[in-house]
C-alpha positions as CSV (number, residue, x, y, z in Angstrom):
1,X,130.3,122.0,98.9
2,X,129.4,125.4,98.7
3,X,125.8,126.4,99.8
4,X,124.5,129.9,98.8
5,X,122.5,131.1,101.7
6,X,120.1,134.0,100.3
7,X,118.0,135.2,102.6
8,X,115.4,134.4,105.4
9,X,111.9,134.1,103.9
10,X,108.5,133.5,106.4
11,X,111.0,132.8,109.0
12,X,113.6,130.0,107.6
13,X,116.7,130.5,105.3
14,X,116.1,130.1,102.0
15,X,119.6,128.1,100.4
16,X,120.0,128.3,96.4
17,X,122.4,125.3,96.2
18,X,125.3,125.2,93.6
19,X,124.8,122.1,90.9
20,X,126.7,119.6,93.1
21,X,125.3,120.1,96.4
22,X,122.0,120.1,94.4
23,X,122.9,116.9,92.5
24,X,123.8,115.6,95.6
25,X,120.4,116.4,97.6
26,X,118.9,115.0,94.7
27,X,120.8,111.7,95.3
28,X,119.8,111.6,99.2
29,X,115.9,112.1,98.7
30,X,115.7,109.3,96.0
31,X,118.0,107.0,98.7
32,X,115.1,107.6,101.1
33,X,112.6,106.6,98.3
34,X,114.2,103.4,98.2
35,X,113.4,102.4,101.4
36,X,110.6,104.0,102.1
37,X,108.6,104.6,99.0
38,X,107.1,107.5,97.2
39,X,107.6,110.3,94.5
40,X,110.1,112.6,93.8
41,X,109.6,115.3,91.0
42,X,112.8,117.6,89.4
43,X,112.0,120.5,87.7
44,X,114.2,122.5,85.7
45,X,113.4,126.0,84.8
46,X,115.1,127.6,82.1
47,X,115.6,128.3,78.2
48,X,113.8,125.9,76.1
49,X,115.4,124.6,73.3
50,X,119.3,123.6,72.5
51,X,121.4,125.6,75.1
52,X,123.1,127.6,72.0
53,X,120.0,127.8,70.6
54,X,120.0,131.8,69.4
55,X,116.3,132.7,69.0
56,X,115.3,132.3,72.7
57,X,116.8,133.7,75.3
58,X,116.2,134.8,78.7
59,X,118.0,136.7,82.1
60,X,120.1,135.2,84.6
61,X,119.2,133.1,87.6
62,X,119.7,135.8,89.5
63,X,117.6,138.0,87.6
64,X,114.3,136.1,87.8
65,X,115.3,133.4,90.8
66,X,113.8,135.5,93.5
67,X,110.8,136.0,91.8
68,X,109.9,132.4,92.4
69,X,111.4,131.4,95.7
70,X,108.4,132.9,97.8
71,X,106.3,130.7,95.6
72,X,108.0,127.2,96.1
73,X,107.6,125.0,99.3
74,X,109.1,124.7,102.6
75,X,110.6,121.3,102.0
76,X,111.1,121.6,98.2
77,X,115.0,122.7,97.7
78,X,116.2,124.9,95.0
79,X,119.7,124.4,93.2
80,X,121.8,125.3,89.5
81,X,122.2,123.3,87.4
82,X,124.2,125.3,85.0
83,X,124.7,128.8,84.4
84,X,121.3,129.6,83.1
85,X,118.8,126.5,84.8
86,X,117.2,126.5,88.0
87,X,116.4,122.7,89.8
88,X,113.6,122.8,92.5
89,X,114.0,119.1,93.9
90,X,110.0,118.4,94.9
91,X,109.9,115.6,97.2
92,X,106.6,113.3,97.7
93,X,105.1,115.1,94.4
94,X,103.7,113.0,91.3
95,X,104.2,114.0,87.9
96,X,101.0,115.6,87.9
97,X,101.4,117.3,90.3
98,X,104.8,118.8,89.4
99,X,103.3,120.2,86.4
100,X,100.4,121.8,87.8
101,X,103.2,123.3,90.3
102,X,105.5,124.3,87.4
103,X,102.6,126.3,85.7
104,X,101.7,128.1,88.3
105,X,105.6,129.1,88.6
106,X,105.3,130.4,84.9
107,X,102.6,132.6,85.9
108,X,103.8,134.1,88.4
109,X,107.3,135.2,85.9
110,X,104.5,136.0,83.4
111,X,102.8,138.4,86.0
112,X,106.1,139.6,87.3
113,X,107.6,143.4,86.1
114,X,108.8,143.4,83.7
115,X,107.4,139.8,82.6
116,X,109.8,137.3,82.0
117,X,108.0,134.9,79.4
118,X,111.2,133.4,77.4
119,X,111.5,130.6,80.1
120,X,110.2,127.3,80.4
121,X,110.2,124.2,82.8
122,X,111.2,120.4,82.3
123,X,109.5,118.4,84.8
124,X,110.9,114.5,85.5
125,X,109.2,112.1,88.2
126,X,110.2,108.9,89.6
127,X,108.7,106.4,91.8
128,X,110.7,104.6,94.4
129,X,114.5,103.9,93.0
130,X,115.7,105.3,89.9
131,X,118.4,103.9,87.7
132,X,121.3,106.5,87.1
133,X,119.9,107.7,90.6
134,X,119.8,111.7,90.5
135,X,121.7,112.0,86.9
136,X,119.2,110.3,85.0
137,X,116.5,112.4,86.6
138,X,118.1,115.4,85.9
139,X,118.6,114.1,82.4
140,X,115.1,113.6,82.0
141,X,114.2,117.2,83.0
142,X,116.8,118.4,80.9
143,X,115.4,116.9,77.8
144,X,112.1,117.5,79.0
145,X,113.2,121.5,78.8
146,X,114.4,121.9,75.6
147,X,112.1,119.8,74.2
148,X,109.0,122.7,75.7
149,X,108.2,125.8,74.1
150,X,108.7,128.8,75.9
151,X,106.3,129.6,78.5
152,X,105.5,126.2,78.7
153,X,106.0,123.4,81.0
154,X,107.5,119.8,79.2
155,X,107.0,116.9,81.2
156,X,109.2,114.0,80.8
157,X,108.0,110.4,80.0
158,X,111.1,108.2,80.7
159,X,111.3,108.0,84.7
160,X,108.2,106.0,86.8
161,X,105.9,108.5,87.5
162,X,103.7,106.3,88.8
163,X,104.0,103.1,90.9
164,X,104.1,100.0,88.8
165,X,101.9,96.6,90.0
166,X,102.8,93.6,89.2
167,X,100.3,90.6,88.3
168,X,101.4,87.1,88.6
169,X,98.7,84.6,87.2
170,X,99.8,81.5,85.0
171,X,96.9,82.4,82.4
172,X,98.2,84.5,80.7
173,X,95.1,86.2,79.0
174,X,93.8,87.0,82.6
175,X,96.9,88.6,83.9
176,X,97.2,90.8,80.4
177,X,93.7,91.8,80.3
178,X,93.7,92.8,84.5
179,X,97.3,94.6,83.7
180,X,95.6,96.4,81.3
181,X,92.6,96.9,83.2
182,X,94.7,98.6,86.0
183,X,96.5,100.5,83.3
184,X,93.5,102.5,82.6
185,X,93.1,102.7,85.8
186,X,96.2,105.9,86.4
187,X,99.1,102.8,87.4
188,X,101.0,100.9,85.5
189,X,100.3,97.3,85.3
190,X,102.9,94.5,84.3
191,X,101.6,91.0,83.7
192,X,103.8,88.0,84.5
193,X,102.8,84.3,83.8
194,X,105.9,82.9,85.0
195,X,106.3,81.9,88.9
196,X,109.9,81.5,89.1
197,X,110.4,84.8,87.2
198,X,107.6,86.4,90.0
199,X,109.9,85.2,92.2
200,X,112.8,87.1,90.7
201,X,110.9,90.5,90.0
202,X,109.8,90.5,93.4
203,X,112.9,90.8,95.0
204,X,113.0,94.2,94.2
205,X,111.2,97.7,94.8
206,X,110.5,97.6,90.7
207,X,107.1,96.6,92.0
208,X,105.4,98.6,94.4
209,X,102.6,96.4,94.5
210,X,101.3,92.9,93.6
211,X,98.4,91.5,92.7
212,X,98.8,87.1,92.8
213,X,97.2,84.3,92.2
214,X,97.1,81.8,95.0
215,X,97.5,78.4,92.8
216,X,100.3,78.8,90.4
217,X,102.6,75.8,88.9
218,X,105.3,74.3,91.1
219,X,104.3,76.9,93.9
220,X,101.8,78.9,95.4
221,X,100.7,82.3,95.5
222,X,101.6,82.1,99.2
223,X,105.3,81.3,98.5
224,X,105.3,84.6,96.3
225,X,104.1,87.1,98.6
226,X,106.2,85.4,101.6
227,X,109.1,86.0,99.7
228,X,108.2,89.8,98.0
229,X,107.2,90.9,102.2
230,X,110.4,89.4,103.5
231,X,112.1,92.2,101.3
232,X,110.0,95.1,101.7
233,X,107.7,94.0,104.5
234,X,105.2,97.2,103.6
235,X,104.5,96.6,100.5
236,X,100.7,96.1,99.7
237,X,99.5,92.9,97.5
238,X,96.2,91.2,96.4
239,X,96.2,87.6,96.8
240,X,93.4,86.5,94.2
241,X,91.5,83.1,93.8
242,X,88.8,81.0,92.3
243,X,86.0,79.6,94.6
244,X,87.8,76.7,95.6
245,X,90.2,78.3,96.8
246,X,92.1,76.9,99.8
247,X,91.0,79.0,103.5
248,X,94.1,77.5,105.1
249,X,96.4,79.3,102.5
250,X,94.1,82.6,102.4
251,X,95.0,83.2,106.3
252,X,98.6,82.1,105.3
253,X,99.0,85.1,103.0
254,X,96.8,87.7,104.9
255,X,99.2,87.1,108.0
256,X,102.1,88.0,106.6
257,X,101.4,91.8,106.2
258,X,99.5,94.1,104.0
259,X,97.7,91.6,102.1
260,X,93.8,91.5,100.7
261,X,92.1,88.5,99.1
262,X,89.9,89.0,96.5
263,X,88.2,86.5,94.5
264,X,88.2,85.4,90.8
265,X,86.7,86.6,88.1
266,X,87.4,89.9,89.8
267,X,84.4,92.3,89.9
268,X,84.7,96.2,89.3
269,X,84.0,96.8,93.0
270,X,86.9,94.3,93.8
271,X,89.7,96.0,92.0
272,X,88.1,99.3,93.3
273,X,88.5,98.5,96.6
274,X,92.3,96.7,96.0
275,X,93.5,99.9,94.2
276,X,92.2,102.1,96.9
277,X,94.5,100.1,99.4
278,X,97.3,100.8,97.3
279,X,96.4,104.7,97.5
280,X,96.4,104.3,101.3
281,X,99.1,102.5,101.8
282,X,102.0,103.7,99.2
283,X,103.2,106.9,99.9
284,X,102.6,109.9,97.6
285,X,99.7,108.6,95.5
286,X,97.2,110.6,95.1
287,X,93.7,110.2,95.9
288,X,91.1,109.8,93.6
């Protein structure tokens, strides 16, 4: 694949990929997420609006590219996407954070002379492993762009831009009311009220953390988080119990890896403390 070097810049090369060796670095970071965890942001600068949309229009990559490559990072990677977009592939950056880095990109064309102020950016995040893999991000910072007005930054809300924790409790008021409660808490929080489909969901890196009851029908708590850490030994989880609950089992869980026991009803100081493990321990979220 072709790789446009352009120039050295604070002593490394700066490369401005063509759209399939971008696509393709794309692909390789969100592989790594998938075993390893963390965020990965696209942003796309270019023309907001439908591509032959006449009233907006702005110069050529190479008009207004060099402008922003001093401003980027030394381990973001810039690539086309077509004739007329710019992708900047951010590794280990949240949604958030993407768009805070995408305004200040603006600024800096807005500032530039002359000032180039007919382009925008579409920011898309994922956590983890994507579905579609780097073409569905892409897509999402595609629609994020010409859905932005120019000068603006649009920020796409159909990719995981931020981890998702699962709770498995068999009440199922309790496990909607502490999803919700974690909700509003920056994450987003799934309830499930049925073991065997636990056992299913966590299989995979959907979840990137789990809070779970230890006494559940048919099976325990225990069984759960045996089998979510025999996939993806690293991920964090919050075993949770009444007063009664069984010592024997609560050493059980916390040997088998990153696990906390908390106990239930579960006080604001509790969940404080659980979520702040998460922070620690999953990579790329951001501390509050």
């Amino acid at each position: 694949m072709l790789v446009i070097v352009e120039r050295h810049l604070e002593g490394r090369i700066v490369e401005l990929l063509d759209s399939e060796a971008f696509v393709a670095q794309v692909d390789l970071e969100l592989a790594r997420k998938k075993r390893v965890g963390g965020f990965i942001s696209v942003c796309l600068v270019g023309t907001p609006g439908e591509p032959s949309s006449p009233d907006v229009s702005a110069p050529p990559i190479d008009a207004w590219c060099p402008r922003l490559r001093p401003q980027v990072r030394t381990y973001d990677v810039l690539g086309h996407v077509d004739e007329h977009s710019l992708g900047i592939l951010m590794p280990d950056t949240a949604l958030a954070e993407a768009v805070l880095g995408g305004n200040r990109l603006l600024r800096v064309l807005g500032d530039s002379n002359p000032p180039i102020t007919a382009l925008s950016i579409g920011v898309a995040a994922a956590y983890g492993d994507l579905e579609g893999g780097a073409a569905a991000l892409i897509d999402a910072a595609v629609t994020a762009l010409q859905t932005a007005v120019p000068g603006q930054v649009g920020a796409s809300r159909t990719t995981r831009g931020e981890p998702r924790l699962l709770v498995v409790d068999d009440d199922q008021v309790f496990a909607t009311a502490l999803a919700e409660t974690i909700s509003q808490c920056g994450w987003l929080g799934h309830p499930c009220t049925d073991p065997q489909d636990a056992f299913e969901r966590v299989r995979s890196n959907e979840y990137q953390g789990l809070f779970v009851d230890l006494v559940l029908p048919q099976t325990s708590g225990v069984d759960i988080l045996r089998e979510a850490l025999a996939y993806y030994p690293r991920r964090p989880a919050i075993l949770m119990s009444g007063f009664d609950a069984d010592h024997g089992a609560v050493l059980d869980a916390l040997a088998l890896g990153p696990v906390m026991f908390v106990r239930k009803p579960i006080s604001a100081a509790d969940l404080d403390s659980a979520l702040r493990m998460f922070r620690v321990l999953l990579p790329g979220v951001r501390q509050r």
